[in-house]
C-alpha positions as CSV (number, residue, x, y, z in Angstrom):
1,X,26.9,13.0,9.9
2,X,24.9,10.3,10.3
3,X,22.8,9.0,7.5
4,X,20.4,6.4,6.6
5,X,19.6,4.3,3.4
6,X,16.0,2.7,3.7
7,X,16.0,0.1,1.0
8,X,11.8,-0.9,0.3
9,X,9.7,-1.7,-2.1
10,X,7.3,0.9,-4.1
11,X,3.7,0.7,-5.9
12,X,3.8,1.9,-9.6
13,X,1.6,4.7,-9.7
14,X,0.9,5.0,-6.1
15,X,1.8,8.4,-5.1
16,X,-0.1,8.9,-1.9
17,X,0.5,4.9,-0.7
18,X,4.2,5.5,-1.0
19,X,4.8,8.6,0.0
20,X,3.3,7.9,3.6
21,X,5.4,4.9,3.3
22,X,8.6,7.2,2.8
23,X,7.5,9.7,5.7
24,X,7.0,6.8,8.1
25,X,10.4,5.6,7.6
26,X,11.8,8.9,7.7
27,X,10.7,9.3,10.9
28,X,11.6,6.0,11.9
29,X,15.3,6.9,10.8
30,X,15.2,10.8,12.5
31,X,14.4,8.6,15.7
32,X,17.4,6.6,15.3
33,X,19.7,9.7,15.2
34,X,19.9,9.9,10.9
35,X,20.9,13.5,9.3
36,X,20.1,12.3,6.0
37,X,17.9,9.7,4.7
38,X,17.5,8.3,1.0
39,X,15.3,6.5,-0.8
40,X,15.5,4.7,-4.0
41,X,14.9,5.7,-7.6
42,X,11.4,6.9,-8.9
43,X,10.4,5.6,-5.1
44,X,7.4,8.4,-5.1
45,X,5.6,6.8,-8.5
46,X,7.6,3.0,-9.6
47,X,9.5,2.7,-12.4
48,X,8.2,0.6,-15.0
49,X,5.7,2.5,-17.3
50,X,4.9,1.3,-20.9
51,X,4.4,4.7,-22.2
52,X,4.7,8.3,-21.8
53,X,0.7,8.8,-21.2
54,X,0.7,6.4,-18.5
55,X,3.8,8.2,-16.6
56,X,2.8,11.9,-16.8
57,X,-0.1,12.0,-15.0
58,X,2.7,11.0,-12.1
59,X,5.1,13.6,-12.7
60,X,5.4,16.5,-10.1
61,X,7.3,20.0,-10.5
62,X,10.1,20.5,-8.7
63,X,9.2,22.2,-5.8
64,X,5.5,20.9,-5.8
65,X,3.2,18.7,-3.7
66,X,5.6,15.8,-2.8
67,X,8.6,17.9,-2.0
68,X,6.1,20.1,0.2
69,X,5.2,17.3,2.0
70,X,8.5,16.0,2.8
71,X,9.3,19.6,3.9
72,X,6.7,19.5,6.1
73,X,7.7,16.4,8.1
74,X,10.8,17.0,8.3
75,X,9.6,20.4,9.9
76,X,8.1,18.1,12.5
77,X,11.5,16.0,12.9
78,X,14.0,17.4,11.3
79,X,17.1,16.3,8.9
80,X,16.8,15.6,5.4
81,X,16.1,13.4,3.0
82,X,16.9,12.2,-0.6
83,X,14.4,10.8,-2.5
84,X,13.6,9.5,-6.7
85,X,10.3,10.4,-8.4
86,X,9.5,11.9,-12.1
87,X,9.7,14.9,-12.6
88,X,7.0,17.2,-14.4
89,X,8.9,20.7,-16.5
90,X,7.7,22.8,-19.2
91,X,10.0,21.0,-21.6
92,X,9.5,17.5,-20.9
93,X,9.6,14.9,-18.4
94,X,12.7,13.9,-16.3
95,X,13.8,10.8,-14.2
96,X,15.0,12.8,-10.8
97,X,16.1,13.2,-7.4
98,X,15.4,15.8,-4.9
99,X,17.1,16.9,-1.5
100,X,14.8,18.7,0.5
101,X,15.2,19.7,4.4
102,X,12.7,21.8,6.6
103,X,13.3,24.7,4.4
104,X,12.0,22.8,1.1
105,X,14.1,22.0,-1.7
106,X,18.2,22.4,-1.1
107,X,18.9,20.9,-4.8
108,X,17.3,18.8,-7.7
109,X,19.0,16.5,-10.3
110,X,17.6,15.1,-13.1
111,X,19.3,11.9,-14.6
112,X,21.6,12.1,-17.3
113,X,22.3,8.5,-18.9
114,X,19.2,6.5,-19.9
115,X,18.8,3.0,-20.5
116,X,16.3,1.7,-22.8
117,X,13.9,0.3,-19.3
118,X,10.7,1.7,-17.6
119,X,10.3,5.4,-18.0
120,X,14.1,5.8,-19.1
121,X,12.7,5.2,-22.2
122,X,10.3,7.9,-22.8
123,X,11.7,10.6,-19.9
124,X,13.7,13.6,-21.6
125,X,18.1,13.3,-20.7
126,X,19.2,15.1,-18.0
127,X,20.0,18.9,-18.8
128,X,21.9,20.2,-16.1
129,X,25.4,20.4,-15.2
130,X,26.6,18.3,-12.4
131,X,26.1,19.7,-9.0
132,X,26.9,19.6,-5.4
133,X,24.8,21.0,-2.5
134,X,26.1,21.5,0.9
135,X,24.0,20.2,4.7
136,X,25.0,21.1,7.4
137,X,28.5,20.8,6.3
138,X,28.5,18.0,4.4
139,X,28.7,18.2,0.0
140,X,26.4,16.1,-1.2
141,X,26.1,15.5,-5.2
142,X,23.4,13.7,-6.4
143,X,23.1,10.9,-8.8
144,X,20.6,8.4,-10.4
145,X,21.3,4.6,-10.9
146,X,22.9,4.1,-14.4
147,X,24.7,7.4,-14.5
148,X,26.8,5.4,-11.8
149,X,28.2,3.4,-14.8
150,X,30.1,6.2,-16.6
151,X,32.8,7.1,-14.0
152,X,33.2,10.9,-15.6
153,X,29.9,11.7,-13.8
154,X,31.5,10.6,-10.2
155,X,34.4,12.3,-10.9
156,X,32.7,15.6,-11.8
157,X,30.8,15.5,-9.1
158,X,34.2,14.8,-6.8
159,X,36.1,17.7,-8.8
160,X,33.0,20.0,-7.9
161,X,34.0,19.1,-4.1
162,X,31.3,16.3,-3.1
163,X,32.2,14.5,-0.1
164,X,29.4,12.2,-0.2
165,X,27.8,11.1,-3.7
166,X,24.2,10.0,-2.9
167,X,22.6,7.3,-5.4
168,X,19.2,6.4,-5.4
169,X,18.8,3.3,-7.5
170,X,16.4,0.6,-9.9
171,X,19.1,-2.4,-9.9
172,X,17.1,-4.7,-11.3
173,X,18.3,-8.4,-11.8
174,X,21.4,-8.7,-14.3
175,X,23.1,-5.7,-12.5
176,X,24.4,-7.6,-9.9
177,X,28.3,-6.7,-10.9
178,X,27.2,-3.1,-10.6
179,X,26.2,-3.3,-6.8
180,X,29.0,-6.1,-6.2
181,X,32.0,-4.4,-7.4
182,X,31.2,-0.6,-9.7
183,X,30.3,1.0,-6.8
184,X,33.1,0.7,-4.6
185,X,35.5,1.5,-7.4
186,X,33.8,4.5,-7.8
187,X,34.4,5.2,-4.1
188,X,37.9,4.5,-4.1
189,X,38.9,6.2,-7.2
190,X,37.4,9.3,-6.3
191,X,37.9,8.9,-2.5
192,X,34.5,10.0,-1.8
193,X,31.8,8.2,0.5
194,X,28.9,7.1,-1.8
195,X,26.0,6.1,-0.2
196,X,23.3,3.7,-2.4
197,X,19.8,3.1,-2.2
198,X,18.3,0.5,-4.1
199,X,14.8,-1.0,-4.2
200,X,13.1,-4.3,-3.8
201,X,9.9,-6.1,-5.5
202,X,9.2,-6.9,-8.7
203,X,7.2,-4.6,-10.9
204,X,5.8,-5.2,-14.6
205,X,8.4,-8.4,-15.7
206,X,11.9,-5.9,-13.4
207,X,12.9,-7.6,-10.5
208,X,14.6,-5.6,-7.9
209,X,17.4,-7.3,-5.8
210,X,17.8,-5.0,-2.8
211,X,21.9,-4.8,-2.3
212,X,21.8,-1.0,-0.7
213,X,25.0,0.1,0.7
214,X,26.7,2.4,2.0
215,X,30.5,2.8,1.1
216,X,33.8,4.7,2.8
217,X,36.1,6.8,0.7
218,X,38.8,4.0,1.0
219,X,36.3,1.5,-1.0
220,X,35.3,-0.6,1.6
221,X,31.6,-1.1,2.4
222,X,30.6,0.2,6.0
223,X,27.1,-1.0,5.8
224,X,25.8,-3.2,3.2
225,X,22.3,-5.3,2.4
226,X,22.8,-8.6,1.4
227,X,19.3,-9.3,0.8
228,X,16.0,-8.3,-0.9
229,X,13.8,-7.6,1.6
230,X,13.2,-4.1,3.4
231,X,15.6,-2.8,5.5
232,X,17.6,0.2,6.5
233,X,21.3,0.8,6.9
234,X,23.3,3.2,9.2
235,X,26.3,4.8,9.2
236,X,28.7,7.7,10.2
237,X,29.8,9.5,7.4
238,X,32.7,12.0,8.3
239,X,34.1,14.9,5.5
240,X,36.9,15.7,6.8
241,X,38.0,11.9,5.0
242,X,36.5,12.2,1.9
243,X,39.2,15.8,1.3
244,X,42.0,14.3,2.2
245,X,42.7,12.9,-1.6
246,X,46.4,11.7,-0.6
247,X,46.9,8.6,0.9
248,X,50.5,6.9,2.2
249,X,50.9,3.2,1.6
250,X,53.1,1.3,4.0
251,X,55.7,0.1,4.2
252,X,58.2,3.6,2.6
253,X,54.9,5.5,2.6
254,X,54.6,6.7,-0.8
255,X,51.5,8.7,-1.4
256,X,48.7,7.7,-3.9
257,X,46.7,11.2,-5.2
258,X,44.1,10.3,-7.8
259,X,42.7,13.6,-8.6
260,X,46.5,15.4,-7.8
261,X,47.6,12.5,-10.6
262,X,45.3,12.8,-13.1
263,X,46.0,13.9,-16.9
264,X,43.3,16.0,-18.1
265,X,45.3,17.6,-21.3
266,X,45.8,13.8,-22.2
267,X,41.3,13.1,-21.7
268,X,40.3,15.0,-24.9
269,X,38.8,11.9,-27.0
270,X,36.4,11.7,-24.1
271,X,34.3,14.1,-25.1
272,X,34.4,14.3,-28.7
273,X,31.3,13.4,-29.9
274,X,30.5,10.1,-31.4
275,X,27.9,8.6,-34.2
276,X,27.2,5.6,-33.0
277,X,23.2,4.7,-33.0
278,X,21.2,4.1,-29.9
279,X,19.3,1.0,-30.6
280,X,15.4,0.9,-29.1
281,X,15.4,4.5,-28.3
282,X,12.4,6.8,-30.1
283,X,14.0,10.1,-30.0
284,X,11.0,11.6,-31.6
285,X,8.1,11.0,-28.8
């Protein structure tokens, strides 16, 4: 499969201005021969909101009029496409990503670890379990930005089967290491390709750095933005890499497994709960 990361900027609060933006670069990358096209994080409405009544009037359900629309092209051009925007549910809101094709909406995720910044703040945790949906052959589990800093949720995600983890991102300035050097580690330790799509522009004091990429199961980058400015990446993603988990190093060939290898029984403190306070974060809104 071919797939495409369009790195851009996005208007907080401007549905309608980026959502043409997104469809015109869809079809832009459907032209070029792309299966799958991502966008960044909370790319349909921005990301830095100072309250909850300023964001909600931008949330959407999931289906609704965005994901509709997206259908709709891509009824015209075909593919799919991955894109970040709030979401709007009868308990709350959510920061989320949806994968829609022609047929509307394959799968939904809604993100899971929130830091204290833009509508992380006030947006309710992801609910869900972890999940991976399947395009025209191809697994693809979803994730949001910081969630990519807890390896258990890439590693869920690769123990559910995903061949590709697709993360739309907010890096903004002072996550540099993150795009540098936590990414690809994530890619190599779960053997997976992982496919990122951050933004540019500066909204309300963030500063996004750009630094998309795209990433091959052995770690190493096989496209890769080293600017800030808008662009969009290609590359040929193939699945039949990302399940074979065993790998023989040269020179006697012994073989490296890390999910035949791991320890589970031995994981437990992992999720034990823990007391420690969250600092900044009104859980009462």
């Amino acid at each position: 499969m071919k797939i495409a990361v369009v790195q851009m900027d996005v208007m907080l609060g401007e549905i309608e201005q980026n959502l043409s933006a997104m469809l015109d670069q869809l079809r832009e990358t459907r032209k070029n021969g792309a299966e799958l096209t991502i966008f960044p994080e909370c790319a349909l409405t921005g990301y830095g909101f100072r309250n909850l009544q300023e964001a909600k009037p931008f949330a959407e359900s999931i289906p609704g009029p965005s994901t509709r629309r997206f259908a709709e092209c891509l009824q015209e051009v075909g593919g799919a496409a991955v894109f970040g925007m709030i979401e709007d549910a009868p308990d709350g809101i959510f920061n989320a990503a949806a994968l829609v094709s022609a047929a509307g909406v394959i799968g939904s995720y809604r993100k899971i670890h929130l830091p204290y910044l833009g509508i992380d703040q006030y947006a309710n945790y992801g609910d869900r379990p972890f999940a991976v949906h399947e395009y025209q052959g191809v697994r693809i589990g979803l994730s949001i930005c910081y969630d990519s800093a807890f390896p258990e949720s890439m590693r869920l995600l690769t123990l559910k089967g995903a061949d590709l983890i697709v993360l739309p991102t907010n890096f903004p300035t002072g996550a540099e290491a993150m795009a540098e050097h936590v990414l690809r580690t994530r890619a190599m330790e779960n053997s997976v390709y992982f496919a990122c799509c951050n933004r540019i522009g500066e909204e309300r004091g963030f500063r996004f750095f750009g630094g998309s990429q795209i990433i091959h199961p052995n770690g190493q980058w096989l496209a890769r933005s080293t600017s800030a400015t808008p662009e969009i990446l290609y590359a040929e993603i193939d699945p039949a890499v990302a399940r074979h988990k065993r790998t023989r190093r040269p020179p006697s060939g012994e073989v490296v497994d890390r999910i035949a290898d791991r320890r589970p029984e031995m994981y437990g403190p992992l999720i034990a709960p823990h007391s420690l306070p969250r600092p900044g974060r009104d859980e009462s809104k």
